[in-house]
GUMI-127567 format. One record per residue (C-alpha): residue number from 1; x, y, z; residue in three letters. Coordinates in pm, 1 decimal. Example, Ala and Ser with C-alpha at 12.3 -4.5 7.8 and 13.67 -1.06 7.14 Angstrom:
BEGIN
<1; <1230.0; -450.0; 780.0>; "ALA">
<2; <1367.0; -106.0; 714.0>; "SER">
This chain:
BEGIN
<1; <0.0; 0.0; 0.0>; "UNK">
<2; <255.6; 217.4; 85.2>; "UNK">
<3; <448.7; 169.2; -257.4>; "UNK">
<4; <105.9; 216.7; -443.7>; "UNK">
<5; <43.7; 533.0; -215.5>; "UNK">
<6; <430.7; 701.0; -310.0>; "UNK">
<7; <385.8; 608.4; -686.6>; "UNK">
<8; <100.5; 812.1; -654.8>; "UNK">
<9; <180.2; 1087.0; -490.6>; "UNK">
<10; <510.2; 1089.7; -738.3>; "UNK">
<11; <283.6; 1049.6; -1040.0>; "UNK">
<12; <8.3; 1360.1; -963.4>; "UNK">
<13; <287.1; 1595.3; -855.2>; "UNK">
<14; <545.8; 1482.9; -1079.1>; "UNK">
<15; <371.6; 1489.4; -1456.2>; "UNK">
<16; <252.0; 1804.7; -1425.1>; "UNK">
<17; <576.2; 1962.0; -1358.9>; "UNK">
<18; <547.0; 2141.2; -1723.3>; "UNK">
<19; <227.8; 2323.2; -1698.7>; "UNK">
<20; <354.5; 2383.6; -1344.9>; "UNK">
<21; <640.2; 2661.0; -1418.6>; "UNK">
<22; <453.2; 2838.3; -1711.5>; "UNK">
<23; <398.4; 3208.5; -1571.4>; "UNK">
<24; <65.6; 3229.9; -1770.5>; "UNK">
<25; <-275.4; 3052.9; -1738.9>; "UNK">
<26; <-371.9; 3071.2; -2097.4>; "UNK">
<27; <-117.2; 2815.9; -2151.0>; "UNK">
<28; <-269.3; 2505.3; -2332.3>; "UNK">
<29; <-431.2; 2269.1; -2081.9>; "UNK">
<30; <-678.4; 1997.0; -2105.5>; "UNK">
<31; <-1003.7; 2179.2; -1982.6>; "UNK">
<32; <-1248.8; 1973.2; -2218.5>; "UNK">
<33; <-1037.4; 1652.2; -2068.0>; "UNK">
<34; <-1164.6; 1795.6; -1689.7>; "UNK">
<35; <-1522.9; 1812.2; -1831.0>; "UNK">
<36; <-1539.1; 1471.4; -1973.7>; "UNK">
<37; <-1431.6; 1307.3; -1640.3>; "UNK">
<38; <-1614.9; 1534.6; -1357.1>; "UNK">
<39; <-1911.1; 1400.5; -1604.3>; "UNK">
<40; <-1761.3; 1058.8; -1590.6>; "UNK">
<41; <-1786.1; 1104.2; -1231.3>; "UNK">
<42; <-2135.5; 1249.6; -1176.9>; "UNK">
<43; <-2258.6; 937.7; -1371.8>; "UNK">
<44; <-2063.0; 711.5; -1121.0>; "UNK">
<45; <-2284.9; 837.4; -807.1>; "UNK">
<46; <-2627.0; 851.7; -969.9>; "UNK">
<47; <-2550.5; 506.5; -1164.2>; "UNK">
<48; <-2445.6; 356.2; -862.2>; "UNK">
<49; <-2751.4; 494.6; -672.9>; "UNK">
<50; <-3016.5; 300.5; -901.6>; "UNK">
<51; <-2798.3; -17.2; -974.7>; "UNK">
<52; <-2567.6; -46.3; -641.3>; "UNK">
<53; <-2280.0; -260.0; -720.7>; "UNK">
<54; <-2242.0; -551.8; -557.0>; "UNK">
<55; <-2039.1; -492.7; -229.6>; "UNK">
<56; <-2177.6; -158.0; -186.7>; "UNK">
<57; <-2204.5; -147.4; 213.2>; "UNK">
<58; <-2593.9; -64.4; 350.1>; "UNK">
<59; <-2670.8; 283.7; 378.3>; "UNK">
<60; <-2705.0; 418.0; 748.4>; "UNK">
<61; <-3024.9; 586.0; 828.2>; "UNK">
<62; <-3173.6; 880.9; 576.8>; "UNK">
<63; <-3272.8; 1207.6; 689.2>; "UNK">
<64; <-3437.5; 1542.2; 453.6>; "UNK">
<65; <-3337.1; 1780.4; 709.1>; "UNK">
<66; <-3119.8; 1708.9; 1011.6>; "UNK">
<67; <-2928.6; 1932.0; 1201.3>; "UNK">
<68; <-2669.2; 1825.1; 1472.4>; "UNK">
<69; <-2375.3; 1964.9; 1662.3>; "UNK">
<70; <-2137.5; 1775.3; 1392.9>; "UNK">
<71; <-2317.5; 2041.3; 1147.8>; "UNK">
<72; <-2041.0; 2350.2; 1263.4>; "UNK">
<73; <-1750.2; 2142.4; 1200.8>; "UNK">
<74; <-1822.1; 2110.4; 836.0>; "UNK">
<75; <-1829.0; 2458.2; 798.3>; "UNK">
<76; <-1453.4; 2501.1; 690.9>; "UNK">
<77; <-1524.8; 2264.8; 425.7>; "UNK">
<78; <-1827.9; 2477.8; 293.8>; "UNK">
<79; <-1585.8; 2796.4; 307.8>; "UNK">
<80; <-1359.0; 2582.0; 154.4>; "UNK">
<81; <-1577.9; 2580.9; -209.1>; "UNK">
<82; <-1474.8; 2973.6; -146.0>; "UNK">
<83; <-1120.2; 2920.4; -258.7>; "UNK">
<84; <-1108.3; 2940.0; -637.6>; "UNK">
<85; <-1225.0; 3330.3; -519.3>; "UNK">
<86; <-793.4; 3445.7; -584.9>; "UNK">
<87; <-803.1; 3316.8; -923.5>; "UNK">
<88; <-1126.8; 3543.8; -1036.6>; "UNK">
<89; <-811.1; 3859.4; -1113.8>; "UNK">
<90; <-565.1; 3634.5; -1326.6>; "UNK">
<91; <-856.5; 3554.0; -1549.0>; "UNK">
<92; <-949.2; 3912.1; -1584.7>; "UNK">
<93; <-612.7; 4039.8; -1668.5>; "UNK">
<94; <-543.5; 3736.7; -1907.8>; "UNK">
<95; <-921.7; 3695.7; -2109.7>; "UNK">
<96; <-867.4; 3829.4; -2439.4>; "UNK">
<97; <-1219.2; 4017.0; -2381.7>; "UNK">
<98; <-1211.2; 4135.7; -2025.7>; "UNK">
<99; <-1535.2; 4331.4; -1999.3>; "UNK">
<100; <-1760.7; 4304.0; -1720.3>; "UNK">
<101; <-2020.8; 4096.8; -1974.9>; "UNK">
<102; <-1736.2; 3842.0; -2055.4>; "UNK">
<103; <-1649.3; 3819.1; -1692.3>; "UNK">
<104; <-2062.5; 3808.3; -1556.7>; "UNK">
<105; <-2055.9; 3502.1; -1821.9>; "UNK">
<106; <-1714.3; 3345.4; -1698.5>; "UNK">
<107; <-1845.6; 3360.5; -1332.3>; "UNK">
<108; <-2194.8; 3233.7; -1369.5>; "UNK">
<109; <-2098.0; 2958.3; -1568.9>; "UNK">
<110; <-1800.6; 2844.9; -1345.4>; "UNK">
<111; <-1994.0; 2889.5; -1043.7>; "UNK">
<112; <-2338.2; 2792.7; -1167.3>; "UNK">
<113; <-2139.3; 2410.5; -1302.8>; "UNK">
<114; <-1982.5; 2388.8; -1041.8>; "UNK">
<115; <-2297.9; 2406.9; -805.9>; "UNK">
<116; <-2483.1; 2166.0; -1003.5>; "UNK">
<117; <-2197.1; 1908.5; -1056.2>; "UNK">
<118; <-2120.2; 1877.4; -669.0>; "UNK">
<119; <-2482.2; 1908.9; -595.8>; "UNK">
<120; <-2594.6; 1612.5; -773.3>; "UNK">
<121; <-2265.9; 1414.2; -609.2>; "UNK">
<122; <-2388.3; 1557.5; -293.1>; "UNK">
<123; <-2750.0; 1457.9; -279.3>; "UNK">
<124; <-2739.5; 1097.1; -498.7>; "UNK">
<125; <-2420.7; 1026.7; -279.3>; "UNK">
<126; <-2578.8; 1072.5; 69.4>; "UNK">
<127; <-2940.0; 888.1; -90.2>; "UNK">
<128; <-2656.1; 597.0; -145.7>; "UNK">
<129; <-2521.1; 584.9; 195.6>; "UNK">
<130; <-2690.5; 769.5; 445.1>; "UNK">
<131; <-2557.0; 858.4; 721.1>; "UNK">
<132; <-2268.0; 647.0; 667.1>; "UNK">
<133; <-2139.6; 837.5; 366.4>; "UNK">
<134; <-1760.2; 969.6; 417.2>; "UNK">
<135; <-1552.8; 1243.9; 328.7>; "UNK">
<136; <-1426.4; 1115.8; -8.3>; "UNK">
<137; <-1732.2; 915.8; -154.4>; "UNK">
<138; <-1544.9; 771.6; -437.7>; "UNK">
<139; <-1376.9; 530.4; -182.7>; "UNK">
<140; <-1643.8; 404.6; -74.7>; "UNK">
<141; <-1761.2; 223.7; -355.5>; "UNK">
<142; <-1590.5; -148.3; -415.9>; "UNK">
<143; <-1253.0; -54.9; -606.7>; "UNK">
<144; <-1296.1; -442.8; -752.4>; "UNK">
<145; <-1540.4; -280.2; -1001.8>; "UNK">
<146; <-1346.8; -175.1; -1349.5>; "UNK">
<147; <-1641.9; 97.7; -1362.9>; "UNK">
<148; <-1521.6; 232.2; -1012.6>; "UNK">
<149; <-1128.1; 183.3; -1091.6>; "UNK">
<150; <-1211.4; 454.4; -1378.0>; "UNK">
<151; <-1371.0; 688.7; -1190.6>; "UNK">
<152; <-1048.5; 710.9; -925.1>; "UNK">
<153; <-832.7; 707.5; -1182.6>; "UNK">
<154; <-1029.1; 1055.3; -1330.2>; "UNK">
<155; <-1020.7; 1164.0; -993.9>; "UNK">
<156; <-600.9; 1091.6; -996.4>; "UNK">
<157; <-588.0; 1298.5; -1327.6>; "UNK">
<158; <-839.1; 1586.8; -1244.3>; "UNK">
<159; <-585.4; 1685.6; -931.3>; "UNK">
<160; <-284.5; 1621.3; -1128.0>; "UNK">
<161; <-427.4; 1871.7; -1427.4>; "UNK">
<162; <-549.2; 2100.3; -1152.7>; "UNK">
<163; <-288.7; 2162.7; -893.7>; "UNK">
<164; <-96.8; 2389.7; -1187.6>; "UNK">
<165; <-369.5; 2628.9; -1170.8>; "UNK">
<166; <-325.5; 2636.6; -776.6>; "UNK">
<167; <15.6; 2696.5; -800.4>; "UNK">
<168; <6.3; 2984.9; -1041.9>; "UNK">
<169; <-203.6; 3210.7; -775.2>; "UNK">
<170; <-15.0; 3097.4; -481.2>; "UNK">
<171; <334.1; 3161.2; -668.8>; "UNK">
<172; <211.6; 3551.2; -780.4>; "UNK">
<173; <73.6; 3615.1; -427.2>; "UNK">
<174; <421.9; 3522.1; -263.7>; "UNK">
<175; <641.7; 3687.6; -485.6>; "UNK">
<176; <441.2; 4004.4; -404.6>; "UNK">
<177; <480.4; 3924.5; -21.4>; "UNK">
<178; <825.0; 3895.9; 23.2>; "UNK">
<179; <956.9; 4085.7; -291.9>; "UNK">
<180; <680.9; 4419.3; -168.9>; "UNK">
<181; <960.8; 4647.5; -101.9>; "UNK">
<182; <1182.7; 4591.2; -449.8>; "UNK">
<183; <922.3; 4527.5; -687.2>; "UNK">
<184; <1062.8; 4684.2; -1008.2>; "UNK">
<185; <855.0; 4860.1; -1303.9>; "UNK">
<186; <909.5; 4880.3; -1632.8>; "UNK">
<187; <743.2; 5124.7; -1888.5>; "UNK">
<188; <440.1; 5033.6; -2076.1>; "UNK">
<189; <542.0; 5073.0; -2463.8>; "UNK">
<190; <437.7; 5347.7; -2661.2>; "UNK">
<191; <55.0; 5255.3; -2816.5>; "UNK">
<192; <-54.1; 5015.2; -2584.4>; "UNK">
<193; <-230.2; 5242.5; -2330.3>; "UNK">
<194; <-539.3; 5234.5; -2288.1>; "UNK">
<195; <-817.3; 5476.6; -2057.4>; "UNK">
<196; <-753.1; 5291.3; -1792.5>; "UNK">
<197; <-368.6; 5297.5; -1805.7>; "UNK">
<198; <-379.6; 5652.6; -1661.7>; "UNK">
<199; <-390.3; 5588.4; -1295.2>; "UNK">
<200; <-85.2; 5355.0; -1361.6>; "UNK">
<201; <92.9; 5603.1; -1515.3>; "UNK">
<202; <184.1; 5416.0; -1731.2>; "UNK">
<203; <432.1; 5157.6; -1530.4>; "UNK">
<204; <327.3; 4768.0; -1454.4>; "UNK">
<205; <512.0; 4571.4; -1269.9>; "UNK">
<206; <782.3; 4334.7; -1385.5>; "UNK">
<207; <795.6; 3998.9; -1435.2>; "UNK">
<208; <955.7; 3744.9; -1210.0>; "UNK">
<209; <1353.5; 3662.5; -1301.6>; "UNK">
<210; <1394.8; 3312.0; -1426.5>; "UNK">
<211; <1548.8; 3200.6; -1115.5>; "UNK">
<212; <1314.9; 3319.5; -846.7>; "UNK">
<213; <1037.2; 3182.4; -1061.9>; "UNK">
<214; <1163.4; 2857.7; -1038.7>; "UNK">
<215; <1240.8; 2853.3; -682.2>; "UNK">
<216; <948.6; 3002.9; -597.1>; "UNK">
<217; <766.8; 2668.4; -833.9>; "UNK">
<218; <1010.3; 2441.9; -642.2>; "UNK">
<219; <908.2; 2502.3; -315.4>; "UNK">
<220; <532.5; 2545.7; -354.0>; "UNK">
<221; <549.0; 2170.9; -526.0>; "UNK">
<222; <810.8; 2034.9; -249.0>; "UNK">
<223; <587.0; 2149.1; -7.5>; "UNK">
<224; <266.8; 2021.4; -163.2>; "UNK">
<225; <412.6; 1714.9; -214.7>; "UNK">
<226; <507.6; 1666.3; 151.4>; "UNK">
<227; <184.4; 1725.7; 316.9>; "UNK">
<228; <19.9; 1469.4; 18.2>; "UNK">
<229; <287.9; 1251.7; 173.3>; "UNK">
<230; <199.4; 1248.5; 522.2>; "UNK">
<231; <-171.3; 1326.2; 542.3>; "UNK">
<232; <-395.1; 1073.3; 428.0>; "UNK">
<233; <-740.7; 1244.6; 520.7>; "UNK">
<234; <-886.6; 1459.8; 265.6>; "UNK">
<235; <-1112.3; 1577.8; 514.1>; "UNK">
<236; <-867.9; 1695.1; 750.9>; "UNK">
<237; <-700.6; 1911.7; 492.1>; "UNK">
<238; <-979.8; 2047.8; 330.2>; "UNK">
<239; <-1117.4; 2154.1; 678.9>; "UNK">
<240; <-781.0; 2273.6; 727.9>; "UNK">
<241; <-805.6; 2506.2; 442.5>; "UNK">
<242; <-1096.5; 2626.1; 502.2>; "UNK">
<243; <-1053.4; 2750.6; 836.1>; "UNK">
<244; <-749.3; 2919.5; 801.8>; "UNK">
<245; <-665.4; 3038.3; 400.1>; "UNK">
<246; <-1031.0; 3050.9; 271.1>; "UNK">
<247; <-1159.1; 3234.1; 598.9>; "UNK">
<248; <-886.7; 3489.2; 470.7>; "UNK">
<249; <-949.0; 3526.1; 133.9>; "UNK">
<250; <-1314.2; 3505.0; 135.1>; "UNK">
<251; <-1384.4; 3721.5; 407.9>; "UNK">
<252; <-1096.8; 3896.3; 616.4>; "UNK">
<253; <-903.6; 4032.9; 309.3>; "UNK">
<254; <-1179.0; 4158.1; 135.4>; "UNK">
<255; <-1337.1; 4404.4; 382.0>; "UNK">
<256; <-941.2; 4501.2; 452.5>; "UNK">
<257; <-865.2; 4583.1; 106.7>; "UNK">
<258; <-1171.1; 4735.8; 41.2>; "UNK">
<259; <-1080.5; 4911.9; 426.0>; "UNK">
<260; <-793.4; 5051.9; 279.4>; "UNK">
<261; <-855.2; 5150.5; -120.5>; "UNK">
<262; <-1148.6; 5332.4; 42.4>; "UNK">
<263; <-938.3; 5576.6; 244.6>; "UNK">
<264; <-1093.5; 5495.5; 589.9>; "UNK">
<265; <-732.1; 5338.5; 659.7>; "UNK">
């Protein structure tokens, strides 16, 4: 288990070393690939619902509405679907048509398919199993079944295909932290201002050298990699997450920045 487990682990963070380091988003990446298995996936839960597979353990007791104490400690998972919120200003800056049309249709769409995909999973998963469902539903199905193997195999190459576009965020956001107080500028070149270019008069910042890029990709990957290693529970981290980074970027951050651009600070 433990070889199968470091393969693994070697295998997601490993292969997607080259869409890792590119400093743009735009570059090529299998986004129709992502569709075709989170659909793969969706089909998984409701299939298994009205044909269980054989193996599939009883479902614990069903409930329409339920409330319990256990209900506040899944709330850092819920902020966790709050996340994705730091990746809403790459897009803008790198969509060929950035106007606030373009961007209502880029947000609805990512947000509305996202809502639907995880609330199908969500409801048809819990009809399955109750009040025995678990964190990560996939394993709970029998892994004998080549129909299930699939499935966790999508699941393998959906976070191996999506941790680059985790890392590209995370890697911006800390060069700005500890590089604040040298960031360079360079000019913008004559004809490509724009309206909007006056309050920058006319400077953006530069780009990242070569090597801090990379160290920058190194570490964020090394360190990735070693929690993957060590933690097993994807509740854990996503709870985690939620409670500490997406309780800052959802909510703390925003009413400081806003706090501060305002002129109240």
């Amino acid at each position: 288990m433990g070889t199968v487990r470091t393969y693994l682990d070697i295998h997601n963070y490993a292969l997607p070393h080259p869409i890792n380091f590119p400093s743009k988003t735009r570059q090529p990446s299998p986004h129709k690939l992502h569709c075709a298995l989170l659909v793969y996936l969706v089909v998984i839960v409701v299939v298994c619902y009205f044909h269980p597979l054989k193996g599939t353990q009883e479902p614990g007791e069903i409930h329409l509405i339920h409330f319990t104490h256990n209900f506040i400690s899944t709330f850092p998972v819920q902020v966790f679907a709050y996340t994705c919120a730091q990746n809403l200003f790459p897009i803008y800056n790198e969509l060929k048509s950035n106007t606030q049309e373009r961007m209502n249709i880029v947000i609805g769409s990512s947000i509305g398919g996202a809502a639907v995909t995880y609330e199908i999973i969500a409801v048809f998963g819990y009809l399955t199993f109750g009040t025995k469902v678990g964190a990560n539903i996939i394993a709970m199905y029998p892994s004998t079944s080549l129909f299930i193997a699939i499935g966790q195999l999508a699941i393998a190459i959906l976070v191996m295909f999506s941790y680059p576009l985790q890392v590209h965020p995370c890697r911006n956001c800390l060069d700005k932290v500890f590089h604040a107080a040298t960031t360079q500028y360079k000019p913008v070149p004559d004809g490509e201002e724009d309206e909007e270019d006056v309050d920058d008069e006319n400077h953006v910042p530069a780009d990242m050298t070569p090597m801090k890029h990379t160290l920058l990709t190194v570490a964020i990957v090394a360190s990735g990699f070693a929690i993957a290693y060590f933690v097993d529970d994807l509740q854990m981290v996503l709870s985690f997450v939620g409670s500490t980074g997406s309780t800052t970027i959802s909510f703390i951050l925003p009413g400081l920045f806003y706090w501060k651009v305002s002129g109240a600070g």
